[in-house]
C-alpha positions as CSV (number, residue, x, y, z in Angstrom):
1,X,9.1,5.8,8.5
2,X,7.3,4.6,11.4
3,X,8.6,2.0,13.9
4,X,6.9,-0.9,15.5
5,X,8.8,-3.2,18.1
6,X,6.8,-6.2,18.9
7,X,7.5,-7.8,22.3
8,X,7.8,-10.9,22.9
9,X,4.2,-13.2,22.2
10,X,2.7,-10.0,21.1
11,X,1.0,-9.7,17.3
12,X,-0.1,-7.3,15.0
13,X,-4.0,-7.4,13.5
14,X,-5.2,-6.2,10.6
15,X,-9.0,-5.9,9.1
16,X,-10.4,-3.8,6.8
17,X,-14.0,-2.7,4.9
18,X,-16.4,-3.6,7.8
19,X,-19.2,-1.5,6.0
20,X,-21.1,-1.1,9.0
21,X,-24.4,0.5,8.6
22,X,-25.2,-1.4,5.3
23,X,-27.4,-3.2,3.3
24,X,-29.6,-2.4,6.3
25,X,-29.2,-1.6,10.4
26,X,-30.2,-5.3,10.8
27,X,-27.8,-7.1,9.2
28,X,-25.1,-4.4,10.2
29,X,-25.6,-5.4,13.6
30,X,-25.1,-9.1,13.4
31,X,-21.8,-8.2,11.4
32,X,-20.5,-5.5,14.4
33,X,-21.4,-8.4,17.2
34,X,-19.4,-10.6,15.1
35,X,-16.5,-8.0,14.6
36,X,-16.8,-7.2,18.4
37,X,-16.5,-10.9,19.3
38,X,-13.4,-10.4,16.9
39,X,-12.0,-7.7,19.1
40,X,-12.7,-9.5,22.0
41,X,-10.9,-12.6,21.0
42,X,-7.2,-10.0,19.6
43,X,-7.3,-8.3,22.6
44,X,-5.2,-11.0,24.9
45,X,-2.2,-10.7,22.4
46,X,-2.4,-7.9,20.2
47,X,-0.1,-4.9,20.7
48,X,-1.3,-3.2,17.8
49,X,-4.3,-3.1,15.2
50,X,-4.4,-1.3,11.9
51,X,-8.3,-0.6,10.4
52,X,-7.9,0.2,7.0
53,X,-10.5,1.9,5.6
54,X,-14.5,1.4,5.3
55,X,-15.7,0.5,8.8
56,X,-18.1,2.3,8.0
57,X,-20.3,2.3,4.8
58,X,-20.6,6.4,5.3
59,X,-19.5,8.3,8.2
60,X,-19.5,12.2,8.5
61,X,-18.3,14.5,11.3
62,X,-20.1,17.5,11.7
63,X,-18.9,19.9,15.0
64,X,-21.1,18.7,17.7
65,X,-22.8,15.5,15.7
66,X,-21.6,12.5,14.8
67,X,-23.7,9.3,12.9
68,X,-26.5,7.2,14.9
69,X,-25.7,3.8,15.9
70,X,-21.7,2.0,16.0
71,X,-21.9,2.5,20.2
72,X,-21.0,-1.1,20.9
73,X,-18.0,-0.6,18.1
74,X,-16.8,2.4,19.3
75,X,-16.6,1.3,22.8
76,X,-14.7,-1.9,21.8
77,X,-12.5,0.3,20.4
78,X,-11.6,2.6,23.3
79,X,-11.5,-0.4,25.3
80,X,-8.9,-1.9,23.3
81,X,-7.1,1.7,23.7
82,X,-7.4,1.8,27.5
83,X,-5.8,-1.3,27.2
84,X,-2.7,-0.1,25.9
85,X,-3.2,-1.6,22.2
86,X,-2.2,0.7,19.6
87,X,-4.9,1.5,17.5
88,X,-4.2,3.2,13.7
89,X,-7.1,3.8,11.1
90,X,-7.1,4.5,7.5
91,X,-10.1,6.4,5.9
92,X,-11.5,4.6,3.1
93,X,-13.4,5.6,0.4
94,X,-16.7,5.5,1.8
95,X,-15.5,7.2,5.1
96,X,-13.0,9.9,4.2
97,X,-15.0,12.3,6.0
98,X,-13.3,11.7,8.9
99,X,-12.0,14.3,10.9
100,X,-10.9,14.5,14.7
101,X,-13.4,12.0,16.1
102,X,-11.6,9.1,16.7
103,X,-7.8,10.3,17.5
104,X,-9.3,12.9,20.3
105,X,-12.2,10.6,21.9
106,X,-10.7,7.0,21.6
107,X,-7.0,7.9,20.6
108,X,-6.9,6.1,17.0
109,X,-3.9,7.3,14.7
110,X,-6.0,8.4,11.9
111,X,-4.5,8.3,8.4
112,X,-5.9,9.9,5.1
113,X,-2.9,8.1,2.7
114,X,-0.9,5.8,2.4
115,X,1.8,5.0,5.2
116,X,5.1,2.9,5.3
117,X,5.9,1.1,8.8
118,X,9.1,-1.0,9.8
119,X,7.4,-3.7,12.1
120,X,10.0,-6.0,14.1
121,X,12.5,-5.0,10.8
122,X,10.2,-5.9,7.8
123,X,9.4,-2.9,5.6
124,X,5.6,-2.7,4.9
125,X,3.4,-0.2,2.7
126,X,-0.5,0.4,3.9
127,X,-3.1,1.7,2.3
128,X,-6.6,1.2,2.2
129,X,-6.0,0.7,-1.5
130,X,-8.5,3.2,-3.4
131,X,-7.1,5.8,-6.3
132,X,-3.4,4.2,-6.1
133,X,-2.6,2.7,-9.4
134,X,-3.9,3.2,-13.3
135,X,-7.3,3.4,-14.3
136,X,-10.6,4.4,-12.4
137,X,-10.1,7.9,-13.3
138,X,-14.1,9.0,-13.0
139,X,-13.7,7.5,-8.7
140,X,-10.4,9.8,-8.6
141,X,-11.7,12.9,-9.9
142,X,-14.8,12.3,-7.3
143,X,-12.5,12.0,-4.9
144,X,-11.1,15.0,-5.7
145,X,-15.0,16.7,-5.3
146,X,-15.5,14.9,-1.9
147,X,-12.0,15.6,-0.1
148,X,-12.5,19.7,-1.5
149,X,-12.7,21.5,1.5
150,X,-15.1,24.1,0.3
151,X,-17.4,20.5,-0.9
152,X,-17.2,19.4,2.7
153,X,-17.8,23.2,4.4
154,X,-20.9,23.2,2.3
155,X,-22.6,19.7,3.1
156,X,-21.8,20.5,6.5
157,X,-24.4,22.9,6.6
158,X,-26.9,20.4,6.0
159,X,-28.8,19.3,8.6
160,X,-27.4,16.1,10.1
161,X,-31.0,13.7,8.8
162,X,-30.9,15.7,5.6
163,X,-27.8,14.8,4.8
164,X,-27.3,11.5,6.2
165,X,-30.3,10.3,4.1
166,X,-28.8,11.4,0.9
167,X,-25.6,9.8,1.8
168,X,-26.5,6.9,2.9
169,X,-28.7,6.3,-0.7
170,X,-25.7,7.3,-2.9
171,X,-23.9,5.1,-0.7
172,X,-25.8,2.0,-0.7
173,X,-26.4,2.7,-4.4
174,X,-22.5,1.8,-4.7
175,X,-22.1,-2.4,-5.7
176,X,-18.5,-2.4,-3.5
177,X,-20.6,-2.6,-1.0
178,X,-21.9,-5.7,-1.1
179,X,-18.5,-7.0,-3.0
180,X,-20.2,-8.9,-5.9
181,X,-17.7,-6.8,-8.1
182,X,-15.2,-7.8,-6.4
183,X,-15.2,-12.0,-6.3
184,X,-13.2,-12.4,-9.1
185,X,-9.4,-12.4,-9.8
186,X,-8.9,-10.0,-13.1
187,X,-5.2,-11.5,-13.0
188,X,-1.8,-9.5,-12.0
189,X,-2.0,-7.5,-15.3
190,X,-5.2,-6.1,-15.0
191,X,-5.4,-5.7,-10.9
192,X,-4.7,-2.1,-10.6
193,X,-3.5,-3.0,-6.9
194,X,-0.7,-5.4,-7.8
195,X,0.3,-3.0,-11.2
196,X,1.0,-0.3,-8.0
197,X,2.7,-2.3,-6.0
198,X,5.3,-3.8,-8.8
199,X,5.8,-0.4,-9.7
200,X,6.8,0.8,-6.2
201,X,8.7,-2.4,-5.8
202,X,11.2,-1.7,-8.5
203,X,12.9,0.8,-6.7
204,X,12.0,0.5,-2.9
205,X,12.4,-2.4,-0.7
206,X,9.6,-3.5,1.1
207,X,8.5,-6.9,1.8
208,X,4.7,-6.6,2.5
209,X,2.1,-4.5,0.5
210,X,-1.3,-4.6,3.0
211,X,-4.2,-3.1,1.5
212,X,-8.2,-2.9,2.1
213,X,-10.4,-1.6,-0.6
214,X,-10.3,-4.9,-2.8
215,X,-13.0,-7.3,-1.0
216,X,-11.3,-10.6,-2.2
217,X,-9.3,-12.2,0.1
218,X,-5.5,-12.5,-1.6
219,X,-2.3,-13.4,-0.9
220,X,0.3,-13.2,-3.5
221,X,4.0,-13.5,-3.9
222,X,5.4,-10.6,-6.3
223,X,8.5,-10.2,-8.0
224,X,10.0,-7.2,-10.0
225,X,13.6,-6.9,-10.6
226,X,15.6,-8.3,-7.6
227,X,13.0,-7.0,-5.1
228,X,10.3,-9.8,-3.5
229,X,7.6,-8.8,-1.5
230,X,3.8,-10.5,-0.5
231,X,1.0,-8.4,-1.5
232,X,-2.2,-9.0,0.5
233,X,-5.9,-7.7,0.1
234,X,-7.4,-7.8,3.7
235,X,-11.1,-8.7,2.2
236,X,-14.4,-7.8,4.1
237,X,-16.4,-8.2,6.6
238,X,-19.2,-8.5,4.8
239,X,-18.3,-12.3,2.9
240,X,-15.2,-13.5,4.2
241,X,-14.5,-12.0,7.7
242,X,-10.9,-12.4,7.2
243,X,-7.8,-10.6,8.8
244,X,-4.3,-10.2,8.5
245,X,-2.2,-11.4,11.6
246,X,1.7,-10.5,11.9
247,X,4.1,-12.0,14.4
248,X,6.9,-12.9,12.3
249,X,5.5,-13.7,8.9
250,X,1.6,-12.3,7.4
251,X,-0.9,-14.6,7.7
252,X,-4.4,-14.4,6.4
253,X,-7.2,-15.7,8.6
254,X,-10.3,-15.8,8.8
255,X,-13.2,-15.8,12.0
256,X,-14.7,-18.7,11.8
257,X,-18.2,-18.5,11.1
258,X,-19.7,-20.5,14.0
259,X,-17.9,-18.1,16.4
């Protein structure tokens, strides 16, 4: 398990499913100014920021080519590095092609599952949140297909406007992008999230369950045997522009709109 120490006035952020690069390259950019504005206003106390999972609505890494566009995110980012903040990244589901990009240019800890942290002694589980739980076996077994590496040698070979063009349609062709499916509470025995999480709390101890993936803002208190924990979806960046803040307790925020 991996330790955090927070000094003193220090905090840890959290923000998830940016989707940059969708509906359109337009709208993208007034949500990255916003997010950068974001970044801007963390950086004074933040000692470490987790990203968990679909900044961007498709990203692929090809040997000498990355995507068009993200510069002014990307350069917040390493900023934030060179300024000592510790920066950790989950791939989501609509950017799990990531490879070596961000760890050996900016210096992000890239993850591809699930992680558990001790932060200032609390026990927490991340995830970005997609395939963990029952149900949604047709998105698992295409997860399967899109994390094969002889899938991912093969589209490589596509030429980089080729195949950004096809992904970006399949892509934008998915509704979580937009989080309309996603704006309505389906209660704790139907959210496959919270069915995970009760199931890991019966036998581990951890006291908050942080996950992307699900665009609805949530904070929840959850029980199961002796064990209590808070679960918390993150939400978007595309609706709610919340994050999660840690100090000595999670809090859920969000950036106000007129900022």
């Amino acid at each position: 398990m991996k330790k955090i120490v927070l000094l003193s006035n220090k905090k840890v952020y959290f923000a998830s499913d940016q989707h940059f690069g969708a509906p359109n390259i337009a709208e993208s950019k007034k949500r990255e100014e916003k997010f950068i504005r974001w970044l801007d206003e963390i950086k004074k106390d933040a000692q470490v920021l987790f990203l968990m999972g679909d900044m961007f609505d498709f990203w692929h890494e090809w040997n000498y080519v990355i995507p068009k566009g993200y510069v002014r995110v990307l350069g917040k980012l390493a900023e934030l590095k060179d300024s000592e903040i510790d920066l950790y990244m989950f791939v989501g589901n609509h950017d799990l092609w990531m490879k070596n990009y961000f760890e050996e240019e900016i210096g992000c800890t890239v993850f591809f599952e699930k992680q558990f942290f001790e932060i200032s002694g609390k026990q927490f589980l991340l995830a970005h949140g997609d395939g963990l739980g029952p149900g949604d076996h047709g998105y698992k077994r295409m997860k399967k297909l899109f994390t094969n590496p002889l899938a991912q040698w093969a589209f490589k070979w596509l030429h980089p406007d080729i195949a950004m063009k096809v992904a970006i349609y399949f892509s934008q062709k998915n509704k979580m992008i937009s989080g309309e499916e996603d704006k309505e509470f389906l209660g704790e025995d139907k959210e496959f999230l919270i069915i995970y999480s009760k199931e890991k709390l019966k036998n581990e101890k951890i006291d908050y369950f942080v996950y992307g993936h699900r665009h609805l803002p949530m904070v929840l208190d959850l029980k199961s045997g002796e064990n209590l924990a808070k679960y918390i979806n993150l939400g978007d960046w595309i609706s709610y522009f919340t994050y999660g803040e840690f100090q000595t307790d999670f809090e859920l925020k969000s950036f106000n709109l007129t900022q």
